[in-house]
C-alpha positions as a printed Julia matrix, in Angstrom:
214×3 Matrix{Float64}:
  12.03   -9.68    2.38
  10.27   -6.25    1.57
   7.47   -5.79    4.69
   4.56   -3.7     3.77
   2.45   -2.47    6.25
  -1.45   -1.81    5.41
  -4.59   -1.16    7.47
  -8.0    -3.36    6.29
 -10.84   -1.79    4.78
 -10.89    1.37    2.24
  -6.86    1.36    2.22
  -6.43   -2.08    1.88
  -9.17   -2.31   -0.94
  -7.64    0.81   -3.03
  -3.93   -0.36   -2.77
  -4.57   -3.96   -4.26
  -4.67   -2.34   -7.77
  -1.01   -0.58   -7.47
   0.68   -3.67   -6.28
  -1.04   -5.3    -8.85
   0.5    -2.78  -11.33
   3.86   -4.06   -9.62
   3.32   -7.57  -10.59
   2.21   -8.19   -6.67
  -1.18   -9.74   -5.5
  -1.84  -10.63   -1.94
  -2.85  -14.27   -1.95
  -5.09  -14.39    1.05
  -8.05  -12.3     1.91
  -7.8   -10.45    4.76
 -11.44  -10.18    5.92
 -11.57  -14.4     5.63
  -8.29  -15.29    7.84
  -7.38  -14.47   11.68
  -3.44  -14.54   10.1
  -2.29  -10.73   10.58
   0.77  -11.23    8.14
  -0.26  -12.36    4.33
   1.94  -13.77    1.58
   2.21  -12.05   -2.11
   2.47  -13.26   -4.93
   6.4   -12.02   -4.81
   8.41  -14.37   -2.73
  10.24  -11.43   -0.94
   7.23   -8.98   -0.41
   4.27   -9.61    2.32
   1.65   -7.79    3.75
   1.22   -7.17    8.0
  -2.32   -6.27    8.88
  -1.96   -3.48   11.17
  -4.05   -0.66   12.7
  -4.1     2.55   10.31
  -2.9     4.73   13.22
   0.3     2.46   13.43
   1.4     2.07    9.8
   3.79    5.03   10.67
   4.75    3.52   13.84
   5.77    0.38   12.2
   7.24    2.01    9.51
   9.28    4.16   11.33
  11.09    1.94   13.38
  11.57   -0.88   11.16
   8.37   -3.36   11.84
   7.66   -2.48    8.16
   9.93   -1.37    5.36
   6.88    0.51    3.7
   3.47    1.6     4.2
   0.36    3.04    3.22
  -1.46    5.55    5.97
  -3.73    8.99    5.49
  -2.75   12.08    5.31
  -4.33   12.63    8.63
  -2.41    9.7     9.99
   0.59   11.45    9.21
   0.0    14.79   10.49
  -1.31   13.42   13.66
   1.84   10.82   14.2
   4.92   13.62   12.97
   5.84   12.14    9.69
   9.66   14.16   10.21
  11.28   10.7    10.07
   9.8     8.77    7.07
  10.49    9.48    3.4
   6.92    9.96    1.92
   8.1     9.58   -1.78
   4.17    9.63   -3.25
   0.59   10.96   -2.38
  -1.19    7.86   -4.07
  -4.24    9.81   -4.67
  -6.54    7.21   -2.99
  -8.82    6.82    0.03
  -9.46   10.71   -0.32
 -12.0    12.5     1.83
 -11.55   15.56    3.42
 -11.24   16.94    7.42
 -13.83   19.05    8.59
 -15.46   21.08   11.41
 -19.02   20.42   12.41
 -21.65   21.38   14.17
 -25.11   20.34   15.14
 -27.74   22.42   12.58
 -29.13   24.82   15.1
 -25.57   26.15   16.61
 -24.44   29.14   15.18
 -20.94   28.69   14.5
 -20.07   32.14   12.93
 -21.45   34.14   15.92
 -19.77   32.21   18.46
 -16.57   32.79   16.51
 -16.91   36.34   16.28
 -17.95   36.57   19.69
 -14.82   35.14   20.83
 -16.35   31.97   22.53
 -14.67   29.26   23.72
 -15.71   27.09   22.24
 -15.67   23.22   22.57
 -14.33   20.6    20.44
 -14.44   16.95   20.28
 -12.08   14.57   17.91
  -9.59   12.15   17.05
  -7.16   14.74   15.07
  -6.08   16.87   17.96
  -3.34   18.08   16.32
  -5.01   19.25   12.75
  -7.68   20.36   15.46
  -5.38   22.18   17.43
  -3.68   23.72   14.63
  -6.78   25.21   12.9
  -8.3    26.77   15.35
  -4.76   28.5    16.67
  -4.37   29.61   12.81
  -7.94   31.21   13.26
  -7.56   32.8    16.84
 -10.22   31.03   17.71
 -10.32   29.37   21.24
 -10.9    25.92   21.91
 -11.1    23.14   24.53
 -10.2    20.08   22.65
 -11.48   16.69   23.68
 -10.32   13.79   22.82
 -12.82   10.54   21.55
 -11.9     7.89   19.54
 -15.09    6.98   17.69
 -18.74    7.96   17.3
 -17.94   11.59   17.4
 -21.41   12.53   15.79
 -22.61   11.66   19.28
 -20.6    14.64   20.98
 -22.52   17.47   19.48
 -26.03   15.85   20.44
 -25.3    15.33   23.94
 -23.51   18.15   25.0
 -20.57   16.98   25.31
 -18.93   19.24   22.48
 -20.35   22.68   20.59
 -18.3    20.99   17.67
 -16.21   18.09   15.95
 -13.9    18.05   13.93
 -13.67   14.82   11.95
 -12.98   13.03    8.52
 -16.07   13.22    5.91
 -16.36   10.99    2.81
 -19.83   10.95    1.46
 -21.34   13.4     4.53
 -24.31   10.86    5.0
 -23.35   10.24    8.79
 -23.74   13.61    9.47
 -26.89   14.31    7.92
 -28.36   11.38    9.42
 -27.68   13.43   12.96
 -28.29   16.82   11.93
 -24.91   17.66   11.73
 -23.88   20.37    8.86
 -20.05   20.94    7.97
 -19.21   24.76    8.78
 -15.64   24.73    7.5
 -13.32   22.69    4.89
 -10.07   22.34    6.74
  -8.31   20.01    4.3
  -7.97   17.33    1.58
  -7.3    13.99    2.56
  -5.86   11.37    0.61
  -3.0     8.14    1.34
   0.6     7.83    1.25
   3.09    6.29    0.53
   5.78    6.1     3.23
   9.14    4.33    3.86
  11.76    3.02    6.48
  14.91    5.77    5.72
  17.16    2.77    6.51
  15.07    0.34    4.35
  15.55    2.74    1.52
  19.51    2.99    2.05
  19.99   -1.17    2.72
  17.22   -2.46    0.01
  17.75    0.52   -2.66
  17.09   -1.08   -5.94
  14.14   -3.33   -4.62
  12.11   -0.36   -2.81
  12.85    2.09   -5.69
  11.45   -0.29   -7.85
   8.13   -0.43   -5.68
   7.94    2.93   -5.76
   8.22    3.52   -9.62
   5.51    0.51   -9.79
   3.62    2.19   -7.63
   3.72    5.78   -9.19
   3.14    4.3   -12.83
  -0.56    3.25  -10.75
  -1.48    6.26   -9.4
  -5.19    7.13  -10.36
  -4.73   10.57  -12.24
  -8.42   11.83  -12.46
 -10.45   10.45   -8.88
């Protein structure tokens, strides 16, 4: 039995057409049952329902023999111990710093503020602003980060943007690109070594699907 471990929504949504290309369709939908593992098509392949921050968790220690999880997922969980054999080129949007429209981001830079910063990616947080010599107080929120700028709470965010609506919608403007997101693909090392020939083949299937031009 090949476990692969997906998150609902966007992820779930863009990955049905490259297991379709491997001859695999989930036969339940997962926004219409409470059941948290799903049945495929493919006698020895299923689907667990899990939370995107713990695809690499389950991954990694052998809850799941593959996954699917952002790039941002990764970076924030230390990807060192999972092969990550394909960028799948879907779910893309892109990390960014914000700020409310009437803070001026430049001059606090260059006046050496310190300067504080709200978000989920502490780590891609922490690492940008150290590669800029710019000093931050990081705090750490799990949702509605929009909210941080227009209370006080934070000078800035730093958070994942897809379309940007959310932030116009609170007067939020992006003041620097820090990165492309997109998903990947990511497997169990041991999975790979005891179930070669039935993971490699996933992961030509896979790779044959890969939108080119998105």
């Amino acid at each position: 039995m090949i476990t692969l471990a997906l998150s609902k929504g966007r992820i779930f949504e863009e990955t049905l057409p490259l297991l379709a290309a491997a001859g695999i369709e989930v036969t339940e939908d997962p926004e219409k049952t409470r059941k948290l593992i799903l049945p495929t098509t493919r006698p020895d392949v299923r689907v667990v329902l899990v939370r995107a921050s713990d695809v690499p968790t389950y991954v990694e220690y052998g809850g799941a023999d593959i996954g699917v999880a952002g790039k941002d997922i990764l970076i924030e969980h230390g990807g060192d111990n999972l092969y990550q054999p394909l960028d799948l080129n879907i779910a893309k949007c892109h990390m960014s710093v914000a700020v409310r429209a009437d803070f001026d981001y430049e001059a606090a830079v260059k006046q050496g503020s310190r300067i504080r910063v709200a978000t989920k990616y502490t780590t891609i947080a922490r690492d940008h602003f150290a590669n800029k010599g710019v000093h931050v107080d990081l705090i750490k929120l799990y949702g509605s980060m929009e909210l941080a700028p227009l209370t006080g709470l934070a000078d800035a965010i730093v958070d994942l943007v897809s379309t940007g609506n959310t932030l116009k919608a609170n007067k939020l403007v992006e003041v620097e690109h820090i990165m492309n997101i997109s998903s990947r693909l990511v497997v169990n090392q041991a999975s790979l070594k005891l179930n070669r020939e039935p993971i490699r083949a996933l992961i030509q299937a896979f790779e044959s699907a890969i939108p080119k031009n998105k």
